[in-house]
Backbone as a ProteinNet text record, in pm:
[ID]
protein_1_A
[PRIMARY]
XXXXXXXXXXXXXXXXXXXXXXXXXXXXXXXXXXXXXXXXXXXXXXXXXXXXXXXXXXXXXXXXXXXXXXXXXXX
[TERTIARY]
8715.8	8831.2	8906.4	8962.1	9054.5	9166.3	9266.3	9384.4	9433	9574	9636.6	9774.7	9805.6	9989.7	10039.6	10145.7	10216.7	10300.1	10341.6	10403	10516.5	10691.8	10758.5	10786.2	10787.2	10812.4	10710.1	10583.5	10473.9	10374.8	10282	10257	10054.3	10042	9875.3	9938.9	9824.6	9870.4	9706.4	9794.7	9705.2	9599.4	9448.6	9347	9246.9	9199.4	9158.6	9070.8	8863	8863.7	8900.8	8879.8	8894.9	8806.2	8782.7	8717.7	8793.4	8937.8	9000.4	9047.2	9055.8	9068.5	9182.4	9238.2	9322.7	9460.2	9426	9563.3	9619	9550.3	9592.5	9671	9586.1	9660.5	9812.7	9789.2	9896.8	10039.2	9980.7	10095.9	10171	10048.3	10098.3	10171	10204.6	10243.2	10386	10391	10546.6	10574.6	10525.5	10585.2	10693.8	10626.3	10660.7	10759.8	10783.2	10843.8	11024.1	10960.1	11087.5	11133.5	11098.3	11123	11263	11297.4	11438.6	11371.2	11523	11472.5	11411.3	11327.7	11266.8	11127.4	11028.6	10948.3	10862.4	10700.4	10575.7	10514.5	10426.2	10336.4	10193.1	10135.5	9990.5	9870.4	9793.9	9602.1	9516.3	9421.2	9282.7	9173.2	9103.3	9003.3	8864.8	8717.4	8641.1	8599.4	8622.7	8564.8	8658.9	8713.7	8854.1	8965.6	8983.8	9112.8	9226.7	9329.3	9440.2	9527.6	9586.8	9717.6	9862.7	9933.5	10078.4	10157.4	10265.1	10317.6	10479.6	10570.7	10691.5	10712.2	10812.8	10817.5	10924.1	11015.3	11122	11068.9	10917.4	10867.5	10778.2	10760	10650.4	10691	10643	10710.4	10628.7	10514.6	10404	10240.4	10210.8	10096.5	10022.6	9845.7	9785.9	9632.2	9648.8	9568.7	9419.7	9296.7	9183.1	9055.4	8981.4	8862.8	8821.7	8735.6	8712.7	8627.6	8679.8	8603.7	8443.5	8394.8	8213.3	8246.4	8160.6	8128.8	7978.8	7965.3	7830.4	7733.3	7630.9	7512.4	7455.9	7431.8	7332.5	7383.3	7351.1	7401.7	7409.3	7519.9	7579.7	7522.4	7472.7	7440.2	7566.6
8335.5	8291.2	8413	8398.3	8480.5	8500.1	8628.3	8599.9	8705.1	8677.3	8787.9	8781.4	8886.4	8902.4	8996.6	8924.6	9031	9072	9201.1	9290.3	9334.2	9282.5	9337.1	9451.5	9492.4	9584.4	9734.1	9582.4	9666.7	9576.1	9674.4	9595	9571.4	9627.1	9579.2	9506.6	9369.2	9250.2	9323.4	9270.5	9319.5	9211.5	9250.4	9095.7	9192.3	9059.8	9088.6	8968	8933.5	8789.8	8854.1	8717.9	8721.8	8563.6	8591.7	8486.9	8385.7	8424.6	8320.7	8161.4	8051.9	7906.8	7945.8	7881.2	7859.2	7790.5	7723.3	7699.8	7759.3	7838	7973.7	8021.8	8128.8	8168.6	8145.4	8025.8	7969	7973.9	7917.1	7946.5	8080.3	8221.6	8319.7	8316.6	8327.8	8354.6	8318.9	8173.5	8096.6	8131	8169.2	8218.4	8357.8	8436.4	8549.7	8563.3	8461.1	8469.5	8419.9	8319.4	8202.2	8304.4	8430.9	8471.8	8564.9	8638.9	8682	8814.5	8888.8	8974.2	9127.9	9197.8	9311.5	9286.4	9094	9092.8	9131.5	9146.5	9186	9088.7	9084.6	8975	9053.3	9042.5	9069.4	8934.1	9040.2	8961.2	9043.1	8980.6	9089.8	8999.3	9179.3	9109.9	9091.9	9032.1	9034.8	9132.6	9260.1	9381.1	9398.2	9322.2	9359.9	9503.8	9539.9	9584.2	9487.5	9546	9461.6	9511.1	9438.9	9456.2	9377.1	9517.3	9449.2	9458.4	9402.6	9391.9	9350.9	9427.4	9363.6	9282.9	9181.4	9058	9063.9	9126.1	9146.4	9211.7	9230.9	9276.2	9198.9	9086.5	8968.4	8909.6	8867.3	8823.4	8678.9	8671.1	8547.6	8563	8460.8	8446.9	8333.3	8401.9	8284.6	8319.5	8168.9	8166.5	8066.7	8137	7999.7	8083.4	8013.3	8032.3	8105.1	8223.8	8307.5	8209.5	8233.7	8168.8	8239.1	8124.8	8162.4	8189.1	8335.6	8350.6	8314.1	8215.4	8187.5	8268.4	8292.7	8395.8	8390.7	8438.9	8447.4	8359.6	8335.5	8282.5	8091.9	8046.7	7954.1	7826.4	7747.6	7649.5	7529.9
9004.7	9075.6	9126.9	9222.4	9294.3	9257.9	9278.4	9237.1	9344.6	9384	9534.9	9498.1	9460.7	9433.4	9531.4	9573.4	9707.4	9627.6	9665.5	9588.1	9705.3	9699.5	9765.3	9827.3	9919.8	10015.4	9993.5	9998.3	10023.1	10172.8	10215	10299.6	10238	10157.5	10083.1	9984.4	9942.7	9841.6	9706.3	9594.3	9477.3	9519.7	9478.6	9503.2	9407.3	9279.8	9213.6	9161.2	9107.6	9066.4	8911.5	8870.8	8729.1	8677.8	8539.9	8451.3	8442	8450.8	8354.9	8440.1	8404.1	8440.4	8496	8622	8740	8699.8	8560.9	8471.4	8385.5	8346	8258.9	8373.2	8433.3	8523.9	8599.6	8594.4	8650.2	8567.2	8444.6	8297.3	8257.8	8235.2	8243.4	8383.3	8520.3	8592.6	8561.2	8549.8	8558.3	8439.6	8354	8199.1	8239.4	8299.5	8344	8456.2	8554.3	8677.6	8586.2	8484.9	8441.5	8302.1	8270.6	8118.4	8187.3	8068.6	8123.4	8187.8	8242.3	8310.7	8290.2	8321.2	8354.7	8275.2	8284.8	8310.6	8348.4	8242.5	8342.8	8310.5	8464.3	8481.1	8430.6	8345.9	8300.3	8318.9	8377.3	8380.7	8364.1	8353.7	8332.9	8469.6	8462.2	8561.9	8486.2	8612.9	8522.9	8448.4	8514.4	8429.8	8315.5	8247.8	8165.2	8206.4	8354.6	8339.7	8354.4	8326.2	8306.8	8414.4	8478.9	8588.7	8545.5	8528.6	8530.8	8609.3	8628.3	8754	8732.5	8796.8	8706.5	8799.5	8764.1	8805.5	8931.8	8918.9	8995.8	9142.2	9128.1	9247.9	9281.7	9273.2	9237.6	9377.4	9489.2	9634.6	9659.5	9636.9	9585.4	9511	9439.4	9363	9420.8	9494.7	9547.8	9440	9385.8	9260.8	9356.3	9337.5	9415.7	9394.3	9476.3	9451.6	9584.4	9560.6	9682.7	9767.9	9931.3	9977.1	10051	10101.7	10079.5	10210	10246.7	10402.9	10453.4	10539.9	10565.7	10615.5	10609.4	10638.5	10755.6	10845.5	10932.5	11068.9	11142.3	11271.2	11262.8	11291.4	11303.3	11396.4	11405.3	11534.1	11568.9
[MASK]
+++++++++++++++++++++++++++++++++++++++++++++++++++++++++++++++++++++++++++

């Protein structure tokens, strides 16, 4: 699964897959966005590094599934 965090007053977004289920994900996120302040948002990818991210710089989280690019010429 995919994961893409825009990172305020930047103009590259973090994009990273990861193992973990799309509801996890989702939980840590709002755990982190809704906890008090000077929050970090932590994940791991598949290779197990971990990305944190403080929250107060958190601008949006698009959680999905990478999409498939089709192969070879189109009819």
């Amino acid at each position: 699964m995919e994961v893409k965090i825009g990172i305020a007053d930047s103009n590259r977004e973090l994009v990273f897959k990861t193992g973990m289920e799309p509801d996890d994900v989702h939980k840590r996120v709002e755990a982190a966005l809704t906890a008090d302040a000077k929050a970090v948002l932590e994940l791991e990818d598949e290779k197990g590094r971990r990305y944190l991210v403080s929250t107060d710089r958190v601008a949006y989280v698009e959680i999905g599934e990478s999409a498939r690019r089709p192969v070879g010429f189109l009819s």
